[in-house]
MDTraj code that builds the backbone (N, CA, C; nanometers):
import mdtraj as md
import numpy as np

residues = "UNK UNK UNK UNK UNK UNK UNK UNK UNK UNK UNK UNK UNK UNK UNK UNK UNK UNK UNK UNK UNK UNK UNK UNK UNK UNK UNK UNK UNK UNK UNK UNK UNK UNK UNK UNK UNK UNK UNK UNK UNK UNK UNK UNK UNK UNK UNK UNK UNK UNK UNK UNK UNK UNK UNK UNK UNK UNK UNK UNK UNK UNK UNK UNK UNK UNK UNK UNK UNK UNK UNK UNK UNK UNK UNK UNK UNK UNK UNK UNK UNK UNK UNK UNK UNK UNK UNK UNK UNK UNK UNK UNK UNK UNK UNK UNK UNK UNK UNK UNK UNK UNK UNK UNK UNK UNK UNK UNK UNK UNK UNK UNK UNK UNK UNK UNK UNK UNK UNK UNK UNK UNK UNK UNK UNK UNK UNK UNK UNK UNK".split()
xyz = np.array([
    [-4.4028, 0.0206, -1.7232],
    [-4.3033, 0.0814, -1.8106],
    [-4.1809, -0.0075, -1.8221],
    [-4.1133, -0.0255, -1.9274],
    [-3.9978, -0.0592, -1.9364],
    [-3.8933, -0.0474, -1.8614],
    [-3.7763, -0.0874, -1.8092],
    [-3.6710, -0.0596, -1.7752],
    [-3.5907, 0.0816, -1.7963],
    [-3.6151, 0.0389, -1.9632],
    [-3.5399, 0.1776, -1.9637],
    [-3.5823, 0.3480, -1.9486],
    [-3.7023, 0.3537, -1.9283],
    [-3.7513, 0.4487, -1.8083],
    [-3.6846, 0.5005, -1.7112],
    [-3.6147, 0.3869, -1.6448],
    [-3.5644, 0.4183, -1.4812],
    [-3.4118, 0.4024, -1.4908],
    [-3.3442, 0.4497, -1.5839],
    [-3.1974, 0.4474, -1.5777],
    [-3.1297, 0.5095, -1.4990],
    [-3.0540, 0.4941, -1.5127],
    [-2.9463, 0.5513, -1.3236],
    [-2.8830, 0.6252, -1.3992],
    [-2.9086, 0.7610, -1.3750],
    [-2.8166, 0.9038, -1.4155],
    [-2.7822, 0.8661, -1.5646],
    [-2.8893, 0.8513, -1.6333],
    [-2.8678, 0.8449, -1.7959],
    [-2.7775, 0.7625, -1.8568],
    [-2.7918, 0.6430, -1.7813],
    [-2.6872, 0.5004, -1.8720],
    [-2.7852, 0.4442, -1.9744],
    [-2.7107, 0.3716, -2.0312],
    [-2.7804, 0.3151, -2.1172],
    [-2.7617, 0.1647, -2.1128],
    [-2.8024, 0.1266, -2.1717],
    [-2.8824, -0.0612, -2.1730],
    [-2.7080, -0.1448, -2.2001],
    [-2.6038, -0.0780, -2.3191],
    [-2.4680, -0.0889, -2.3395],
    [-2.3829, -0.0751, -2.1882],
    [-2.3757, 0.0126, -2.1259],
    [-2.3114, 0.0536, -2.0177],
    [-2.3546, -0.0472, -1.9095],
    [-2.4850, -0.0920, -1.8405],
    [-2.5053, -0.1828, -1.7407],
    [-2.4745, -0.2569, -1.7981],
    [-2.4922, -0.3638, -1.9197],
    [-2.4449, -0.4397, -1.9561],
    [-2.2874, -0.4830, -1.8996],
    [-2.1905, -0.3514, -1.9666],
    [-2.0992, -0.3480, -1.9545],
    [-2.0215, -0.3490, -1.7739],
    [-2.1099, -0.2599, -1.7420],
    [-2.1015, -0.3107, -1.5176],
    [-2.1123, -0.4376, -1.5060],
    [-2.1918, -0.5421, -1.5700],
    [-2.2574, -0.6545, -1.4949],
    [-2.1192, -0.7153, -1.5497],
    [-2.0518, -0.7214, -1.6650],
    [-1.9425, -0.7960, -1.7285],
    [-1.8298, -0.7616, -1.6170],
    [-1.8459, -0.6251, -1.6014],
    [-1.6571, -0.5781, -1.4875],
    [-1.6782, -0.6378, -1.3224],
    [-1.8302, -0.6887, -1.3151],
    [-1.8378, -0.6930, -1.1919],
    [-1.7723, -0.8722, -1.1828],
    [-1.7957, -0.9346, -1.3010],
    [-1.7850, -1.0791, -1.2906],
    [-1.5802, -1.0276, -1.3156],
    [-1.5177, -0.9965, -1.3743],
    [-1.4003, -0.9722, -1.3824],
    [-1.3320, -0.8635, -1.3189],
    [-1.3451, -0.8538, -1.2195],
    [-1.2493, -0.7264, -1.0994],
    [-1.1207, -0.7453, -1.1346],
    [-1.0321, -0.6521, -1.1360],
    [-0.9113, -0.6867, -1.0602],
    [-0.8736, -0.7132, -0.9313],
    [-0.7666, -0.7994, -0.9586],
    [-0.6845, -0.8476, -0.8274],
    [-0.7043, -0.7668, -0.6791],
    [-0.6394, -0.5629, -0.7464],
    [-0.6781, -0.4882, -0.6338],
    [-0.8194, -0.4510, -0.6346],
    [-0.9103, -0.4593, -0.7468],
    [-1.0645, -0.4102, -0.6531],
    [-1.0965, -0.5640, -0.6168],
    [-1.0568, -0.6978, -0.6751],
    [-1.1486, -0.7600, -0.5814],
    [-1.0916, -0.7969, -0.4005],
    [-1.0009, -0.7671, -0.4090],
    [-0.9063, -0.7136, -0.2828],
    [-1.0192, -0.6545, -0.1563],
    [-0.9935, -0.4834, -0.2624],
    [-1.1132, -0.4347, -0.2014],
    [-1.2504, -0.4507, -0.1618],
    [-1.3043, -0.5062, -0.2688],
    [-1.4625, -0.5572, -0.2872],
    [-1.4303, -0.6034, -0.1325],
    [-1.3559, -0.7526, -0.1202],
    [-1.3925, -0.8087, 0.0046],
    [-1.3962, -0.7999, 0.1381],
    [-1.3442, -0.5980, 0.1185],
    [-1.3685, -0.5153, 0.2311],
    [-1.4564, -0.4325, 0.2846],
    [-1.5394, -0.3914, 0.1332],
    [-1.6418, -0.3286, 0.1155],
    [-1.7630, -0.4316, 0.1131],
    [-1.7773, -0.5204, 0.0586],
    [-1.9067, -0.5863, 0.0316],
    [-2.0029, -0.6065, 0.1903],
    [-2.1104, -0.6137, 0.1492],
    [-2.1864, -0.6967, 0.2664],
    [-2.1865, -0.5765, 0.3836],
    [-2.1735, -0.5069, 0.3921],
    [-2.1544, -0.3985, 0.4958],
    [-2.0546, -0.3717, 0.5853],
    [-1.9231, -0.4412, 0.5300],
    [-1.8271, -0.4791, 0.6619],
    [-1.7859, -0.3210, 0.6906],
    [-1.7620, -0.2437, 0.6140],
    [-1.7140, -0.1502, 0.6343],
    [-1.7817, -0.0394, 0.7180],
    [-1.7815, -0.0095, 0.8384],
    [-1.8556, 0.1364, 0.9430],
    [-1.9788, 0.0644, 0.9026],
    [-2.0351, -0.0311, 0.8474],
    [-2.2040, -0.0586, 0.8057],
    [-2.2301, 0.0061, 0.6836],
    [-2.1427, 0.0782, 0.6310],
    [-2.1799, 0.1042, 0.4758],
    [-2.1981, 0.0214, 0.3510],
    [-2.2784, 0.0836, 0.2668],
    [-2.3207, -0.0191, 0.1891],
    [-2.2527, 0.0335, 0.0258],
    [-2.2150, -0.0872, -0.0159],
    [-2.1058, -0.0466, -0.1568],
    [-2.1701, -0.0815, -0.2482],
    [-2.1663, -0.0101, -0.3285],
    [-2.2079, -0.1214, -0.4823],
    [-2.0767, -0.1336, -0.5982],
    [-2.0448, -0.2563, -0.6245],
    [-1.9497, -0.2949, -0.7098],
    [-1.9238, -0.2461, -0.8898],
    [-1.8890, -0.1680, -0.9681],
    [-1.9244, -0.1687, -1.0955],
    [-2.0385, -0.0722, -1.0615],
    [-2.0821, 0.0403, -1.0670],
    [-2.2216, 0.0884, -1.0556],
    [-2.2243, 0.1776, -1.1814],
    [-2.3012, 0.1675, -1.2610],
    [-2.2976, 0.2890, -1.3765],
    [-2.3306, 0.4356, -1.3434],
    [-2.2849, 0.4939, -1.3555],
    [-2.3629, 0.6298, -1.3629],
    [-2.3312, 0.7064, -1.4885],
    [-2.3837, 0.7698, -1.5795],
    [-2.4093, 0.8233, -1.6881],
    [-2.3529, 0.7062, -1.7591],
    [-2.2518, 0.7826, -1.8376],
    [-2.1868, 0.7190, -1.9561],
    [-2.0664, 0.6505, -1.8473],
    [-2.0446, 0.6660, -1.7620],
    [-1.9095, 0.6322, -1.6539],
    [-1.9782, 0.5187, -1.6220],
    [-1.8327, 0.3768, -1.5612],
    [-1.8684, 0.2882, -1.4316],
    [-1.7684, 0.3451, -1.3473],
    [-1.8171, 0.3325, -1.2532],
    [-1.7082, 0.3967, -1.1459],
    [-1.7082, 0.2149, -1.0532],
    [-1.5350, 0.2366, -0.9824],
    [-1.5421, 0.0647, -0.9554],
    [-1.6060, 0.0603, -0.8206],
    [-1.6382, 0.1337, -0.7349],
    [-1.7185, 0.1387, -0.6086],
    [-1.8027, 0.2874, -0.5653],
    [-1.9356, 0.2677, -0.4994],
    [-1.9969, 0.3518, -0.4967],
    [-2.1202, 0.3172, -0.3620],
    [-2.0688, 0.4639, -0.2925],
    [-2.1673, 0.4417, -0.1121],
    [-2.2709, 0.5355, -0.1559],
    [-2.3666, 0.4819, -0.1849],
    [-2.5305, 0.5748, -0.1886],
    [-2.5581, 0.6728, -0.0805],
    [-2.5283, 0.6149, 0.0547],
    [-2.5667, 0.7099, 0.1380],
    [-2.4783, 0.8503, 0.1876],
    [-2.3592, 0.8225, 0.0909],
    [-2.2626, 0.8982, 0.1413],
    [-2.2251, 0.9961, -0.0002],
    [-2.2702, 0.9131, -0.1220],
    [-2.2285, 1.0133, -0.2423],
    [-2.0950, 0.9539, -0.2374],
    [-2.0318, 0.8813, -0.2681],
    [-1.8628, 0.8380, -0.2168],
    [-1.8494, 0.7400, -0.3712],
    [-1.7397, 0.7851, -0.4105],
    [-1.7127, 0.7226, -0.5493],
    [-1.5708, 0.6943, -0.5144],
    [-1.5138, 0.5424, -0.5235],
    [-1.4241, 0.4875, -0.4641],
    [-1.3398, 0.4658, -0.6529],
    [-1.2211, 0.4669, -0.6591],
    [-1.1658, 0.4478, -0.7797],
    [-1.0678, 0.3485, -0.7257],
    [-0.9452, 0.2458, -0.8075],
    [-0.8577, 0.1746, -0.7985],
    [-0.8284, 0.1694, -0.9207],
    [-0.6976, 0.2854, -0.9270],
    [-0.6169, 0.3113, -1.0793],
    [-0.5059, 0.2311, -1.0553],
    [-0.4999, 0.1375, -1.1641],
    [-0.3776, 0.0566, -1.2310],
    [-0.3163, 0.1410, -1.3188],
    [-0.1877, 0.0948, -1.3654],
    [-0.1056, 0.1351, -1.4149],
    [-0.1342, 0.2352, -1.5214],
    [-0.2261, 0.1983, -1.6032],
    [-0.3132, 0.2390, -1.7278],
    [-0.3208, 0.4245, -1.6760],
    [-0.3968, 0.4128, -1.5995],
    [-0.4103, 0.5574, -1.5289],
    [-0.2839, 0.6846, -1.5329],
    [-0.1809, 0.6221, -1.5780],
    [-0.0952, 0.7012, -1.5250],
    [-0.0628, 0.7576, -1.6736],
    [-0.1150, 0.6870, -1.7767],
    [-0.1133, 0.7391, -1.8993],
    [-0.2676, 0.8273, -1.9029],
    [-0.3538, 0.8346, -1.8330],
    [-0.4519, 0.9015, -1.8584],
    [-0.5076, 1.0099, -1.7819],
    [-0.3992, 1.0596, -1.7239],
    [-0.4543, 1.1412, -1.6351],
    [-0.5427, 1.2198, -1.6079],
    [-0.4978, 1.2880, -1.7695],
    [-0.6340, 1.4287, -1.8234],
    [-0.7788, 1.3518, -1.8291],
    [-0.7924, 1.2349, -1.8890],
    [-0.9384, 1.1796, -1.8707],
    [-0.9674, 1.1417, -1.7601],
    [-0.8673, 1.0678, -1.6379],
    [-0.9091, 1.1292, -1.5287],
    [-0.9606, 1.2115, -1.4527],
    [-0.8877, 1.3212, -1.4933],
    [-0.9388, 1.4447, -1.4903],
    [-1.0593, 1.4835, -1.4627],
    [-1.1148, 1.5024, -1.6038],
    [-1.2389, 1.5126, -1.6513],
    [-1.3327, 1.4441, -1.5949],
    [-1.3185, 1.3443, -1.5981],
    [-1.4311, 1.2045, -1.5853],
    [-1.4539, 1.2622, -1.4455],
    [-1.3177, 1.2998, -1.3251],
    [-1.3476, 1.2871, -1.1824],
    [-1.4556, 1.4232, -1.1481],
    [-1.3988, 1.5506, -1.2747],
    [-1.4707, 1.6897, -1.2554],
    [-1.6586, 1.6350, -1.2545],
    [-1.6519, 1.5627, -1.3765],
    [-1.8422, 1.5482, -1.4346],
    [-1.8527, 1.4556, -1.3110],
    [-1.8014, 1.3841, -1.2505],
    [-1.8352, 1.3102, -1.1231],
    [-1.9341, 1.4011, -1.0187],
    [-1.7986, 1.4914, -0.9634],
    [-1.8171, 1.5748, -0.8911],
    [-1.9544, 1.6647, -0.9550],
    [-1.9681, 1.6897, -1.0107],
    [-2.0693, 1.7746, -1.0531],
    [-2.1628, 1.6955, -1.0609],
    [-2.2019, 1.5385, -1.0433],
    [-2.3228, 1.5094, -1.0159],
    [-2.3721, 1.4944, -0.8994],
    [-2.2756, 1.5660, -0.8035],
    [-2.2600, 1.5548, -0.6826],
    [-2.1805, 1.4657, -0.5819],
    [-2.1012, 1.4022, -0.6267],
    [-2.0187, 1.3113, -0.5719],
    [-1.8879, 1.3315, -0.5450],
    [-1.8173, 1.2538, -0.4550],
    [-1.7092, 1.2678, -0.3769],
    [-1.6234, 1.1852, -0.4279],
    [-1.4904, 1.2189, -0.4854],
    [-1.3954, 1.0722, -0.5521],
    [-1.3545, 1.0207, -0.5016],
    [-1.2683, 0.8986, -0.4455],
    [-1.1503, 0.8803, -0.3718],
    [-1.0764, 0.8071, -0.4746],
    [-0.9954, 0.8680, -0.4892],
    [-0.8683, 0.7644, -0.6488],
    [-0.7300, 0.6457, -0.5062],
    [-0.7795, 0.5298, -0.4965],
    [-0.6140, 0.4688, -0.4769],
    [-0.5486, 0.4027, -0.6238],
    [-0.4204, 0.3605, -0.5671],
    [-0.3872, 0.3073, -0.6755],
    [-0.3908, 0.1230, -0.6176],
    [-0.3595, 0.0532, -0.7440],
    [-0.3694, -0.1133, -0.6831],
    [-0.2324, -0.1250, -0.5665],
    [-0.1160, -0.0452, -0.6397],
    [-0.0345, -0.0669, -0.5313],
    [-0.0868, -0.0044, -0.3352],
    [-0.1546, 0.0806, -0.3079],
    [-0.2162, 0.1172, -0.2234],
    [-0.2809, 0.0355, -0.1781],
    [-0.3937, -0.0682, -0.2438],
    [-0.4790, -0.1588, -0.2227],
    [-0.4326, -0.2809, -0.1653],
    [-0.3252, -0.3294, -0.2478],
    [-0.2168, -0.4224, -0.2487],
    [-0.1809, -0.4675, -0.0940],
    [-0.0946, -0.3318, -0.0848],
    [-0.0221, -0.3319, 0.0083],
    [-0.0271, -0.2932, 0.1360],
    [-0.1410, -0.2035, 0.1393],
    [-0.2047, -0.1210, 0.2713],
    [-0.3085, -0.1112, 0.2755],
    [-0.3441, -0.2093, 0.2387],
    [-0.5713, -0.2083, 0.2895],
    [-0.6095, -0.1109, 0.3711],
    [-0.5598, -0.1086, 0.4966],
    [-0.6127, -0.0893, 0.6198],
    [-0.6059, 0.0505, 0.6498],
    [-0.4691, 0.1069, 0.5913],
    [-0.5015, 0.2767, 0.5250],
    [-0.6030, 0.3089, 0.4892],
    [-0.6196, 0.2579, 0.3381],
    [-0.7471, 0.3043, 0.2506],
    [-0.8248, 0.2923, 0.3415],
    [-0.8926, 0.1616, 0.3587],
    [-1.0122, 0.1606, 0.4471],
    [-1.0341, 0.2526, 0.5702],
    [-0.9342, 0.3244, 0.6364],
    [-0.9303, 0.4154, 0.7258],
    [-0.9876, 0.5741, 0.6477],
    [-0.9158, 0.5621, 0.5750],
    [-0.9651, 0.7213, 0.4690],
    [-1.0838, 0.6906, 0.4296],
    [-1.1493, 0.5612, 0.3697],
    [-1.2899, 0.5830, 0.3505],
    [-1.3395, 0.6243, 0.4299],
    [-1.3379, 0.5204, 0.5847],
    [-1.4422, 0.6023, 0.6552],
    [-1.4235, 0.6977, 0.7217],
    [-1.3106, 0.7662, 0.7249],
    [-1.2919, 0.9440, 0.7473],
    [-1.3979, 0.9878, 0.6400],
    [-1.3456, 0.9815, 0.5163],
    [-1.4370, 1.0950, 0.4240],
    [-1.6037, 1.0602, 0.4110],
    [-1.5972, 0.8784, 0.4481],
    [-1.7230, 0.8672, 0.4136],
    [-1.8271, 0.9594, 0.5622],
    [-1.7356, 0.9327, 0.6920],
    [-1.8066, 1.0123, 0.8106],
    [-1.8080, 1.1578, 0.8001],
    [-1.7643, 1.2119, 0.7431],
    [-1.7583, 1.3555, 0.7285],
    [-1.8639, 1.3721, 0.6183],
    [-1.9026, 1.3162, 0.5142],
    [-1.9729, 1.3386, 0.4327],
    [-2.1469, 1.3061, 0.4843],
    [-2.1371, 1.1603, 0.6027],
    [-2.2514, 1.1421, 0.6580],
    [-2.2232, 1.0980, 0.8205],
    [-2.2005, 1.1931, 0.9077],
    [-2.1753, 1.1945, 1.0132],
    [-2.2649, 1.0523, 1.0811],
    [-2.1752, 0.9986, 1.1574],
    [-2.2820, 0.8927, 1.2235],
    [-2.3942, 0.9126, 1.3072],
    [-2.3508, 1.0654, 1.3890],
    [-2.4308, 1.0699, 1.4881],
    [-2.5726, 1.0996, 1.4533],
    [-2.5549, 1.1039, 1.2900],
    [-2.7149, 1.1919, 1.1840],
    [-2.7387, 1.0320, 1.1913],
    [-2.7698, 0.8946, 1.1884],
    [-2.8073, 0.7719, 1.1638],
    [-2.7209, 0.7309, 1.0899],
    [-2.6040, 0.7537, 1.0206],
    [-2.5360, 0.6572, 0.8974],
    [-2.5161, 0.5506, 0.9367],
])
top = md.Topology()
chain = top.add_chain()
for i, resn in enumerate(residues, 1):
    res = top.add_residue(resn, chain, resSeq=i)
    for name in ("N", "CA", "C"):
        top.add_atom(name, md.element.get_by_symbol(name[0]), res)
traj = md.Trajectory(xyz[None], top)
């Protein structure tokens, strides 16, 4: 069968496209992040960069945990209500948000990265195998 058979939560051929382009151009604060998340550094969790899901890319995403990582720039602060929204249909595909902003990323890595793996351990306790 084709590819497009096996799409990830109903993306389309436009949208990965469009992941594979944001993944080569991060920002400053996700590629910040990326180089905290990638490769497993983080508790051994595993990230994916740019991941599509439906019509959404969300900029980080833990499979085993359901964990949808965001890094809102400035832009965000004009969009809240589609924030909004976008974070509700998230949640309803079962997933967990975490919104920082770049200044957060920026400036206090070691925060964030502490709250991931709070929410990401609560969501998949270690002592279950995570």
């Amino acid at each position: 069968m084709e590819k497009d058979s096996y799409r990830i939560r109903g993306t389309t051929k436009p949208i990965e496209q469009s992941a594979r382009r944001l993944r080569q151009q991060l920002t400053p604060a996700e590629a910040h992040l990326w180089s905290a998340l990638s490769r497993r550094q983080l508790a051994g969790l595993k990230f994916r960069s740019q991941h599509p899901v439906g019509r959404f890319i969300v900029d980080f995403y833990c499979p085993a945990c359901k964990l949808v990582i965001e890094v809102d720039g400035d832009i965000h602060a004009q969009q809240k209500d589609y924030d909004s929204v976008r974070t509700e249909q998230l949640q309803a595909f079962g997933y967990q948000v975490l919104r920082f902003t770049n200044e957060d990323v920026l400036s206090d890595l070691q925060t964030v990265l502490a709250h991931i793996v709070k929410v990401a351990e609560a969501q998949f306790p270690p002592e279950l195998g995570g």
